[in-house]
N, CA, C and O atoms as CSV, one atom per row, in Angstrom:
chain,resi,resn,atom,element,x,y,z
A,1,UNK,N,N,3.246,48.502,66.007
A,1,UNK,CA,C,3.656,47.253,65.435
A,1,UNK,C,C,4.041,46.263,66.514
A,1,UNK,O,O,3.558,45.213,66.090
A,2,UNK,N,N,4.555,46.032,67.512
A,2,UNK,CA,C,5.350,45.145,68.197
A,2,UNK,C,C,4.559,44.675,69.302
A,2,UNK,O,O,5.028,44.161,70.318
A,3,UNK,N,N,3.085,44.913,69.016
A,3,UNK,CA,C,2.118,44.299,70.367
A,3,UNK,C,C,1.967,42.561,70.166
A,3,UNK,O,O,1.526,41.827,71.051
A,4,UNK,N,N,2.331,42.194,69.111
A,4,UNK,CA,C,2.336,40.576,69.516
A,4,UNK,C,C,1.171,39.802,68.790
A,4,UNK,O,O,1.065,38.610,68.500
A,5,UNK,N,N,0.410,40.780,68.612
A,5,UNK,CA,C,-1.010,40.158,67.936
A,5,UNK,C,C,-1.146,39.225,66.679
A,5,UNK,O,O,-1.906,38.259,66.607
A,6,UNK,N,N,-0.025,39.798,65.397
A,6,UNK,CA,C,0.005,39.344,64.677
A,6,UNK,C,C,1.348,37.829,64.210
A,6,UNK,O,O,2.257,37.317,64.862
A,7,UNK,N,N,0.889,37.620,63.001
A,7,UNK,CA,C,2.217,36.442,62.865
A,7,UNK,C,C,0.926,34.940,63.005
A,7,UNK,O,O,-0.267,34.747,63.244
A,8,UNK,N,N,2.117,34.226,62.682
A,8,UNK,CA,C,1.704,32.747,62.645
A,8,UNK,C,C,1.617,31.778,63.969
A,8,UNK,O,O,2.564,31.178,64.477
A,9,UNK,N,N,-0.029,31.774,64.491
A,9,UNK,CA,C,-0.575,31.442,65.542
A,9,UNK,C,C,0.577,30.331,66.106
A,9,UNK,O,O,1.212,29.562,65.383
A,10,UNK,N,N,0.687,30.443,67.604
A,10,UNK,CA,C,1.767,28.895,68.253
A,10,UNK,C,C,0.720,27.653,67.820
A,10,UNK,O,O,-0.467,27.610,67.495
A,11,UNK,N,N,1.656,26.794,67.969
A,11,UNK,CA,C,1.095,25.188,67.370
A,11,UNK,C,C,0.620,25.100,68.915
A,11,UNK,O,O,1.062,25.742,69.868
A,12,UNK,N,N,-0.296,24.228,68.898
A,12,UNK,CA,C,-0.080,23.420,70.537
A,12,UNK,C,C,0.722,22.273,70.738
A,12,UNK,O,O,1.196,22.070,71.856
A,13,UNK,N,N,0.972,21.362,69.638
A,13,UNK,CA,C,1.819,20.397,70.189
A,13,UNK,C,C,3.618,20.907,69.001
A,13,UNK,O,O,3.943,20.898,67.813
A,14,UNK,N,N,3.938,21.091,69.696
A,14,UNK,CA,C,5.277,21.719,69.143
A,14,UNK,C,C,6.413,20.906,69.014
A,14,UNK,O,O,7.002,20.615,70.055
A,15,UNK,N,N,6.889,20.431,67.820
A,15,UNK,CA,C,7.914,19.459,67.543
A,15,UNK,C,C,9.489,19.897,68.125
A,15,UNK,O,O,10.078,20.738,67.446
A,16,UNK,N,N,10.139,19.402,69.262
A,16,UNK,CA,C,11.214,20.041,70.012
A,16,UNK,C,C,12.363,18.874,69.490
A,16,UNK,O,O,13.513,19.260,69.281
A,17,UNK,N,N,12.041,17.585,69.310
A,17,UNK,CA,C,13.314,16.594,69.422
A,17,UNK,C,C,13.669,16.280,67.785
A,17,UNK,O,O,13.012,15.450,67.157
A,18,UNK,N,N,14.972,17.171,67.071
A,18,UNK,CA,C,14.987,16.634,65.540
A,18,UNK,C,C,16.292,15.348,65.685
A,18,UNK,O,O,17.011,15.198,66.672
A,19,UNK,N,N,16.319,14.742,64.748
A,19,UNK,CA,C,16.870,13.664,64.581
A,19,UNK,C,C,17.629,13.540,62.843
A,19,UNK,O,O,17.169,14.201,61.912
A,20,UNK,N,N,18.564,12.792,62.713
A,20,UNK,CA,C,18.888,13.028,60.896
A,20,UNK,C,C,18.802,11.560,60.958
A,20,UNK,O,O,18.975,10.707,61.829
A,21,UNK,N,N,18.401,11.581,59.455
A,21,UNK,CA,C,18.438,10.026,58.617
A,21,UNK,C,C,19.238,10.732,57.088
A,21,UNK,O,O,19.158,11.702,56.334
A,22,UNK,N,N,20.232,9.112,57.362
A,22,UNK,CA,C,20.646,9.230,56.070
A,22,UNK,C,C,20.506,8.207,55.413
A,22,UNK,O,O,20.575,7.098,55.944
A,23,UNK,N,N,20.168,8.468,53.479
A,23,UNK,CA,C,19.680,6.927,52.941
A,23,UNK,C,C,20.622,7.205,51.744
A,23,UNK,O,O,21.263,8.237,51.543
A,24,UNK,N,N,20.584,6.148,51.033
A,24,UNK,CA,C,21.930,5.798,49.770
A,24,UNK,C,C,20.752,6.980,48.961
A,24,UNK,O,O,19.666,7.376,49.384
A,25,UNK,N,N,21.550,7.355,47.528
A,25,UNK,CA,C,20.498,7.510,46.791
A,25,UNK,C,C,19.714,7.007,46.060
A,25,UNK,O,O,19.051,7.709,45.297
A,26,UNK,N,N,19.577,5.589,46.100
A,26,UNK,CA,C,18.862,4.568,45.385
A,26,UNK,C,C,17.614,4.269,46.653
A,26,UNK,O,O,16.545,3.806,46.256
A,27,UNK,N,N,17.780,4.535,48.103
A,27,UNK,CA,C,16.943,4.637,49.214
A,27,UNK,C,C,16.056,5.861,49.356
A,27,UNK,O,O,14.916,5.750,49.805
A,28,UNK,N,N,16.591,7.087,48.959
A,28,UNK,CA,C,16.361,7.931,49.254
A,28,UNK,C,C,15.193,8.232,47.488
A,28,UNK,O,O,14.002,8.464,47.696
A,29,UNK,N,N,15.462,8.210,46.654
A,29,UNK,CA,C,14.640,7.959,45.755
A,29,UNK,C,C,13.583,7.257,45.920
A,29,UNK,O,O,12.427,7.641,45.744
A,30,UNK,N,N,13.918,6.272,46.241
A,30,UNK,CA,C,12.371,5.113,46.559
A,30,UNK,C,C,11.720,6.063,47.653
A,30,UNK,O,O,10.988,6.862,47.069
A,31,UNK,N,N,11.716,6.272,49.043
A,31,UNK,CA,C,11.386,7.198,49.970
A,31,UNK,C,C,10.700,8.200,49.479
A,31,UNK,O,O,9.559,8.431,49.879
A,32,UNK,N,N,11.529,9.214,48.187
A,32,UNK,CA,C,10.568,10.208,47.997
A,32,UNK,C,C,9.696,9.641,46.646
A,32,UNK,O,O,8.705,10.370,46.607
A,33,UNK,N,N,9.646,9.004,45.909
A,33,UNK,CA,C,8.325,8.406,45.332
A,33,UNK,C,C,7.080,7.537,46.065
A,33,UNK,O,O,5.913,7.322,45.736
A,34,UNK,N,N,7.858,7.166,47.156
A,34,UNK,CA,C,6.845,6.632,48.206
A,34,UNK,C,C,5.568,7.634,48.544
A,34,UNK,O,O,4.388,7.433,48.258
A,35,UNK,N,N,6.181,8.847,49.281
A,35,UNK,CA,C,5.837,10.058,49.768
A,35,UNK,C,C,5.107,10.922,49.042
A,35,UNK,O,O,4.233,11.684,49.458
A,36,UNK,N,N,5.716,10.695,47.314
A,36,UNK,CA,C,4.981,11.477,46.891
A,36,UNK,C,C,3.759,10.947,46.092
A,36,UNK,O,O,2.746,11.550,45.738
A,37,UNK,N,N,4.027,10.012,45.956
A,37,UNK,CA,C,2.515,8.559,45.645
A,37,UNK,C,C,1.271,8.819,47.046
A,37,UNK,O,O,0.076,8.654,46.801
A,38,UNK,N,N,1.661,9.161,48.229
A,38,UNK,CA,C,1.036,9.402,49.159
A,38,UNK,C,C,0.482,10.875,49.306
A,38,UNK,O,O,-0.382,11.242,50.102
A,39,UNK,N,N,1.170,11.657,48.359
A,39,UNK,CA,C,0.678,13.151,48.675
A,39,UNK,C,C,1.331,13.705,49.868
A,39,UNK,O,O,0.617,14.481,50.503
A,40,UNK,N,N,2.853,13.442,50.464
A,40,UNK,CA,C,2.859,14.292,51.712
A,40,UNK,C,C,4.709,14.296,51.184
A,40,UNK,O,O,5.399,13.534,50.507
A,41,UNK,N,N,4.958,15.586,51.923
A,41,UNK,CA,C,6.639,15.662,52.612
A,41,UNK,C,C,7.177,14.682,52.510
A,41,UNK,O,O,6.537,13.745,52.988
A,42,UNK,N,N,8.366,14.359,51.972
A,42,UNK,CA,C,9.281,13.267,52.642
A,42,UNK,C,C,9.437,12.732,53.985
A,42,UNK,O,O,9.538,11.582,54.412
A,43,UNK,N,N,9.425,14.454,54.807
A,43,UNK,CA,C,9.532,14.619,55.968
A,43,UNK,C,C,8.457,13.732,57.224
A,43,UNK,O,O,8.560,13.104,58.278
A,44,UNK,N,N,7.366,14.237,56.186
A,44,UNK,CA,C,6.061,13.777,57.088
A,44,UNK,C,C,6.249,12.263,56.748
A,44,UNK,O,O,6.359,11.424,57.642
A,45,UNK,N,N,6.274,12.017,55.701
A,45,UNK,CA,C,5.876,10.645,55.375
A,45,UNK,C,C,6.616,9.262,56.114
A,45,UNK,O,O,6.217,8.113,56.309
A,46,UNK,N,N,8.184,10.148,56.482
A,46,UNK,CA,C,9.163,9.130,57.505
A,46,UNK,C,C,8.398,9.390,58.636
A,46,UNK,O,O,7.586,8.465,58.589
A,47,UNK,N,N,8.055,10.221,59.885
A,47,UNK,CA,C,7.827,10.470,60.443
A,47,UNK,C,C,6.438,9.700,60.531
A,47,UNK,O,O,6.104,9.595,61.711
A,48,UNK,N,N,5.759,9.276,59.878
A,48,UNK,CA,C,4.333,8.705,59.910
A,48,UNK,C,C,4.744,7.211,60.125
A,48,UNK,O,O,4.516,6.533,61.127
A,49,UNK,N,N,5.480,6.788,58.835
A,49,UNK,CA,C,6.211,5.457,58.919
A,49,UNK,C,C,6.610,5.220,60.249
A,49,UNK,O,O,6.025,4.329,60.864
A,50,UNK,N,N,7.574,5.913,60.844
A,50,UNK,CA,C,8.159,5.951,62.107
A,50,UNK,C,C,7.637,5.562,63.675
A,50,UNK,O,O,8.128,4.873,64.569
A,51,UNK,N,N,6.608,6.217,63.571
A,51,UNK,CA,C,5.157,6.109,64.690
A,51,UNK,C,C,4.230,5.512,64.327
A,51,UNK,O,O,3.595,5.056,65.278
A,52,UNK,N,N,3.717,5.220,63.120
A,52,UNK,CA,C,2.598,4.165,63.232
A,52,UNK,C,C,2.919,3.228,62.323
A,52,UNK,O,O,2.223,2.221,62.188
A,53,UNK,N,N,3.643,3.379,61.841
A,53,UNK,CA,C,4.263,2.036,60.675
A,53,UNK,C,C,3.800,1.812,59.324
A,53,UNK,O,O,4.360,1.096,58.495
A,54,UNK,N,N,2.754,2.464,59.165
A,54,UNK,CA,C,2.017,2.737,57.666
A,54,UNK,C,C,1.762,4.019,57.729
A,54,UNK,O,O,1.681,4.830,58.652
A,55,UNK,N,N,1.627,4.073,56.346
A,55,UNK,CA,C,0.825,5.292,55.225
A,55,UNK,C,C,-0.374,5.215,54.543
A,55,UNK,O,O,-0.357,4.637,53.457
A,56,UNK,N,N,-1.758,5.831,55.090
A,56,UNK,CA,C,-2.505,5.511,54.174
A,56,UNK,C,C,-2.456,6.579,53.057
A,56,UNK,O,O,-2.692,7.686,53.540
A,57,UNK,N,N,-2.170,6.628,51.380
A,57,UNK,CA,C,-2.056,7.164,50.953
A,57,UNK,C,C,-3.410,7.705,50.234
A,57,UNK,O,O,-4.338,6.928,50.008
A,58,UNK,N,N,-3.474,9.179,49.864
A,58,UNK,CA,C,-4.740,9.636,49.893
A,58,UNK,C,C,-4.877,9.090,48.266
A,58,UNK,O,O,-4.019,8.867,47.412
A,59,UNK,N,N,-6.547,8.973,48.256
A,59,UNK,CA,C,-7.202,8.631,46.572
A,59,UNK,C,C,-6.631,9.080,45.898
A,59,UNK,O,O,-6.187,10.223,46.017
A,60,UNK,N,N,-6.377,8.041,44.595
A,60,UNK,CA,C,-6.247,9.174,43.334
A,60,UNK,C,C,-7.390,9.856,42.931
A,60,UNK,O,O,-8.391,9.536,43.572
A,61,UNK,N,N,-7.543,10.651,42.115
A,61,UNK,CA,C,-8.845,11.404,41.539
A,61,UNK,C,C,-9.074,10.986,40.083
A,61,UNK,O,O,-9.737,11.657,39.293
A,62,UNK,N,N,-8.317,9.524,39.715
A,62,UNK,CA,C,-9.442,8.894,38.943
A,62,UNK,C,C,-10.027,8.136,39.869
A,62,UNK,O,O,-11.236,7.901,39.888
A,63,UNK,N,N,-9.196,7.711,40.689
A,63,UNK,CA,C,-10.576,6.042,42.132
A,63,UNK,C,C,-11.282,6.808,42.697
A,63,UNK,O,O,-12.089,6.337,43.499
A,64,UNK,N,N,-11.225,8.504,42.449
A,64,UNK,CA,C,-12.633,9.065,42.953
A,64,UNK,C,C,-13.678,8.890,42.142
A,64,UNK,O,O,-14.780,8.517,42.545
A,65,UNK,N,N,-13.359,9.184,40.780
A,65,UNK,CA,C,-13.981,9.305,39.485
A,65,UNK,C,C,-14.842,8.075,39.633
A,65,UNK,O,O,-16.070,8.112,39.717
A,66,UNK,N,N,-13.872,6.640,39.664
A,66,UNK,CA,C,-14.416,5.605,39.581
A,66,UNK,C,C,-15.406,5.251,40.568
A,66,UNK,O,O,-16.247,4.401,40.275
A,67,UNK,N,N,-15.409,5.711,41.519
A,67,UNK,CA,C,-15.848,5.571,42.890
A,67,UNK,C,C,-17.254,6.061,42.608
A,67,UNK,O,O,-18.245,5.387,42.887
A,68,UNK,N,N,-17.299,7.099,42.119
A,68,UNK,CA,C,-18.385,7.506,41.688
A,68,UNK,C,C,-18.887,7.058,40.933
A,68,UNK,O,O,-19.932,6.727,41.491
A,69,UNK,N,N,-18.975,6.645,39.620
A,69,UNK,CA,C,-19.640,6.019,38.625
A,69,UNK,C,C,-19.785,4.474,39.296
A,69,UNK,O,O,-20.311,3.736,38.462
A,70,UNK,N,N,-19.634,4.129,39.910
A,70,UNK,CA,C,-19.829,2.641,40.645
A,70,UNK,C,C,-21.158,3.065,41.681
A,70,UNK,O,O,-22.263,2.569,41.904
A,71,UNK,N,N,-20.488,4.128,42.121
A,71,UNK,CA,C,-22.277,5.001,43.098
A,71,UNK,C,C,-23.117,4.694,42.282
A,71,UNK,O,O,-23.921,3.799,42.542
A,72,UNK,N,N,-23.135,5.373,41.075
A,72,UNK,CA,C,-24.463,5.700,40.390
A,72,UNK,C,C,-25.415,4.384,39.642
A,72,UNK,O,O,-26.605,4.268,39.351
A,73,UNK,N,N,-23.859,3.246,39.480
A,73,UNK,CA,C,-24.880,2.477,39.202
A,73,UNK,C,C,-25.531,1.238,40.112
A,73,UNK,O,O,-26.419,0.467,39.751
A,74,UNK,N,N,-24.801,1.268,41.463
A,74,UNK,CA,C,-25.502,0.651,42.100
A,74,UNK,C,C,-27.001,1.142,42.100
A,74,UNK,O,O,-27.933,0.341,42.173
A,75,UNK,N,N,-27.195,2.644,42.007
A,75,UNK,CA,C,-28.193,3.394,42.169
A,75,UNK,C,C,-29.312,2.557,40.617
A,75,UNK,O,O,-30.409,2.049,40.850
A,76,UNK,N,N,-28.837,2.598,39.507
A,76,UNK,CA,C,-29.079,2.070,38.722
A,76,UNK,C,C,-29.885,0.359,38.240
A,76,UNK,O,O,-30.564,-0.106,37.325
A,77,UNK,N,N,-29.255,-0.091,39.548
A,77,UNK,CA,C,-29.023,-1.495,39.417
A,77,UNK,C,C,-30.726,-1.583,40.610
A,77,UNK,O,O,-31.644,-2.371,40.382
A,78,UNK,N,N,-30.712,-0.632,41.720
A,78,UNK,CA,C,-32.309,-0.401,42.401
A,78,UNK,C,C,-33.216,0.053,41.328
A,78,UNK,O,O,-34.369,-0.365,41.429
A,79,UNK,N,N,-32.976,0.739,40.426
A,79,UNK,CA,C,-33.695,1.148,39.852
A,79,UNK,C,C,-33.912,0.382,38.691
A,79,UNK,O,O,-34.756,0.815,37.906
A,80,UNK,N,N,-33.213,-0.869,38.362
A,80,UNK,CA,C,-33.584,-2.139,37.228
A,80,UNK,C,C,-34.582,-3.083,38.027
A,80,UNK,O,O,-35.450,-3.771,37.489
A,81,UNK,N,N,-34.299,-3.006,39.556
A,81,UNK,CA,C,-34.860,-3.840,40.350
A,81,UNK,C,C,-36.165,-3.705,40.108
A,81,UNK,O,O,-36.865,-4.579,39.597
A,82,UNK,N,N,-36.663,-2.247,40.583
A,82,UNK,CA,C,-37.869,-1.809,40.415
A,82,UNK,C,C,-38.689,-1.757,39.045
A,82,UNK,O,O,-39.891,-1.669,38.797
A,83,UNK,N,N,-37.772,-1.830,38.419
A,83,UNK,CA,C,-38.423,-1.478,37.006
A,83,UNK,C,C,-39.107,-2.841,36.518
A,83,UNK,O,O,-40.310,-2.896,36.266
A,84,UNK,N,N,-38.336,-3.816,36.417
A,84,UNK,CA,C,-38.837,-5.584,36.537
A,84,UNK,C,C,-39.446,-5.742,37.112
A,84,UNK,O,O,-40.043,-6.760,36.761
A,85,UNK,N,N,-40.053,-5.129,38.501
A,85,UNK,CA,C,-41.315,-5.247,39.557
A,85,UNK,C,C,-42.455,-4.683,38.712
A,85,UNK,O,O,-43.607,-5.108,38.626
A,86,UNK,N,N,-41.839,-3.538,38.048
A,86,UNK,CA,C,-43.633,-2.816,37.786
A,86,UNK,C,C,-43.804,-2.930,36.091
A,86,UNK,O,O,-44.917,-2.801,35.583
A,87,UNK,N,N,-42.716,-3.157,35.360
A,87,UNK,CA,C,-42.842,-2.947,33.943
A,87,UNK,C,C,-42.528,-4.226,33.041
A,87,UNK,O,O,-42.286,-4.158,31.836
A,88,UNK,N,N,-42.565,-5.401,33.793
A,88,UNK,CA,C,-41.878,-6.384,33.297
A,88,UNK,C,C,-39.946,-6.905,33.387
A,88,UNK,O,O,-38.982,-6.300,33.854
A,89,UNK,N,N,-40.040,-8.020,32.829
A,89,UNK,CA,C,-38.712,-8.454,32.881
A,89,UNK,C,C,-37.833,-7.672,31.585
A,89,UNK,O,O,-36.716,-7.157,31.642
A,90,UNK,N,N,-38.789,-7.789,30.392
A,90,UNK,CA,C,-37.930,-7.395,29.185
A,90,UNK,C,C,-37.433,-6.054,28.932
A,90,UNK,O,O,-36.475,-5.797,28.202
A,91,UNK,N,N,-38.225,-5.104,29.655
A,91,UNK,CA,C,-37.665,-3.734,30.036
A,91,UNK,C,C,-36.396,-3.792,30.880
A,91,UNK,O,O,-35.321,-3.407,30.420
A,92,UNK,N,N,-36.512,-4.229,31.997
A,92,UNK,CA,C,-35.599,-4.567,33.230
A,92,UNK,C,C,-34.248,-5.492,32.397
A,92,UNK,O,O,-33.205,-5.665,33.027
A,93,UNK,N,N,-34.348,-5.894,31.350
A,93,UNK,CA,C,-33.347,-6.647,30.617
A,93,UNK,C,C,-32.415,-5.850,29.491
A,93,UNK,O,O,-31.307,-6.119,29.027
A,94,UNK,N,N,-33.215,-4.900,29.285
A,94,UNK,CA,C,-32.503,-3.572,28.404
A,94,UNK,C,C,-31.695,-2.920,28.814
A,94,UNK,O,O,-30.559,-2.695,28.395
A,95,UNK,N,N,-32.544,-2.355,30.182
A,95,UNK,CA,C,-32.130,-1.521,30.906
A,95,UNK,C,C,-30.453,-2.381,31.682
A,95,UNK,O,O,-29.479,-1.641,31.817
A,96,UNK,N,N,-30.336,-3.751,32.071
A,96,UNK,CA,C,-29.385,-4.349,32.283
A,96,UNK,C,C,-27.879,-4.386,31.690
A,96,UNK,O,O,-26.749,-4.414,32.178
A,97,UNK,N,N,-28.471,-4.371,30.311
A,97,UNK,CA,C,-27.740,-5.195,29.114
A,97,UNK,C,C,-27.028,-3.260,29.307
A,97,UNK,O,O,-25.833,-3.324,29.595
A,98,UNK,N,N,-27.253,-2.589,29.261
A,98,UNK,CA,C,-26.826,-0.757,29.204
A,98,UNK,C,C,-26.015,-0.950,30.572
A,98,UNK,O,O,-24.871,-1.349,30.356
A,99,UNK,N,N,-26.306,-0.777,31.859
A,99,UNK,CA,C,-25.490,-0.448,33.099
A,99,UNK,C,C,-24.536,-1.713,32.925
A,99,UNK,O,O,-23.517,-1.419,33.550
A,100,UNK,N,N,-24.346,-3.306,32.231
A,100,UNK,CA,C,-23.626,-3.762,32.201
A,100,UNK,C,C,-22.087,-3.823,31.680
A,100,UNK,O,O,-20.940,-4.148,31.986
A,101,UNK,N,N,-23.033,-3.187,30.518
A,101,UNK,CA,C,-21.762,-2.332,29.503
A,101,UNK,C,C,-20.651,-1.151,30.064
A,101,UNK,O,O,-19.486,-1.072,29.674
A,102,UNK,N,N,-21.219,-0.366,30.948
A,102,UNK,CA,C,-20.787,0.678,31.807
A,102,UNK,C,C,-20.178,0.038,32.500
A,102,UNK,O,O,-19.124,0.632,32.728
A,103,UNK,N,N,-20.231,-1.094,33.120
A,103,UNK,CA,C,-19.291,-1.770,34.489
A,103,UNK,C,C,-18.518,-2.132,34.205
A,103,UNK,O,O,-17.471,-2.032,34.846
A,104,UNK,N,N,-18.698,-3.155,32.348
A,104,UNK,CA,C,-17.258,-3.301,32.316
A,104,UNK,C,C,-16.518,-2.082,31.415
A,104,UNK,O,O,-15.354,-2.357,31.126
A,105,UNK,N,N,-16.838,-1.223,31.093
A,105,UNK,CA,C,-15.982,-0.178,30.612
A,105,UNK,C,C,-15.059,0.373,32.273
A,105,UNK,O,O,-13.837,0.478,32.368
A,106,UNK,N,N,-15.630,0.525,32.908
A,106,UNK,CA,C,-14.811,0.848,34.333
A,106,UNK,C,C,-14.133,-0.199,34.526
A,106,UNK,O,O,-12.969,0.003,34.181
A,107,UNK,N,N,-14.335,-1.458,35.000
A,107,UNK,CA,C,-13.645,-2.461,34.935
A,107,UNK,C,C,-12.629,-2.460,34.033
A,107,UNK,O,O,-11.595,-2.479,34.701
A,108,UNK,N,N,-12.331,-2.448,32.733
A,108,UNK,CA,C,-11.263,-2.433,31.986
A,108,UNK,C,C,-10.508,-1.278,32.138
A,108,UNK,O,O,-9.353,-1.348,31.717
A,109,UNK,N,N,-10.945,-0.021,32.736
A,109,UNK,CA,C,-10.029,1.038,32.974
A,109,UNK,C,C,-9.544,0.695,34.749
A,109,UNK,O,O,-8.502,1.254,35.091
A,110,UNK,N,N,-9.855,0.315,35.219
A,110,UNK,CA,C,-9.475,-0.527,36.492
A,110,UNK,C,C,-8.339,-1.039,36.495
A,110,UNK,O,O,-7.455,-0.593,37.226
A,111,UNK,N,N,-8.140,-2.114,35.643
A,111,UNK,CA,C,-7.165,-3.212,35.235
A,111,UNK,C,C,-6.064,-1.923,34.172
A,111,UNK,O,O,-4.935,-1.821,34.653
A,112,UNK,N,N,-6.203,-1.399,33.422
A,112,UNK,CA,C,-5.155,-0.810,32.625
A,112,UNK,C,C,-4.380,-0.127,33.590
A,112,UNK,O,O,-3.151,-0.188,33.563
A,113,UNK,N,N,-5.220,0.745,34.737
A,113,UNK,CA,C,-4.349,1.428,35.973
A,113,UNK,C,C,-3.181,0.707,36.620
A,113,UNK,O,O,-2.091,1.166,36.963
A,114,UNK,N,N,-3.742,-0.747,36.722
A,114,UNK,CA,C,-2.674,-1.355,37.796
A,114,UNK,C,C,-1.558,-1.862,37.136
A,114,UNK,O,O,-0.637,-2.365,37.779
């Protein structure tokens, strides 16, 4: 047992200097909804603030959702392009009047988020 091999690998950059902060609890609340709107530690999240002065906070996984369905219809919107090239306008106008409807259904779930 005691050859050393096992256990939780050394860090390479190793945090040596701790420091305390103290905040009211009306500070300290805001702080950890900050942090946790961001997905990280309290800990980390001062510490980020601290050294670079912002937080980028990670996606939600509906603005992924959305993110995606905005992919597909740009994809959509080449493919109305083309379609009006080879099949006419009034096809290409159907096909419009449908991916338009979709944009603003995202769009209105856009706006209810904020």
């Amino acid at each position: 047992m005691g050859n050393g091999k096992g256990g939780r690998p050394k860090k390479v950059i190793k945090r040596e200097a701790a420091t305390g902060v103290r905040f009211t609890k009306a500070e300290y609340f805001i702080v950890k909804q900050k942090a946790t709107k961001a997905g990280m530690k309290i800990t980390v999240y001062v510490r980020t603030m601290a050294v670079e002065g912002y937080v980028k906070a990670r996606p939600h996984p509906v603005d992924k959702q959305l993110e995606k369905q905005l992919g597909g219809m740009a994809n959509n919107i080449n493919q109305l392009t083309k379609l009006a090239h080879q099949k006419g306008l009034l096809t290409a106008l159907l096909f419009f009047e449908k991916v338009k409807g979709e944009l603003h259904h995202i769009l209105n779930r856009l706006r209810d988020d904020q």
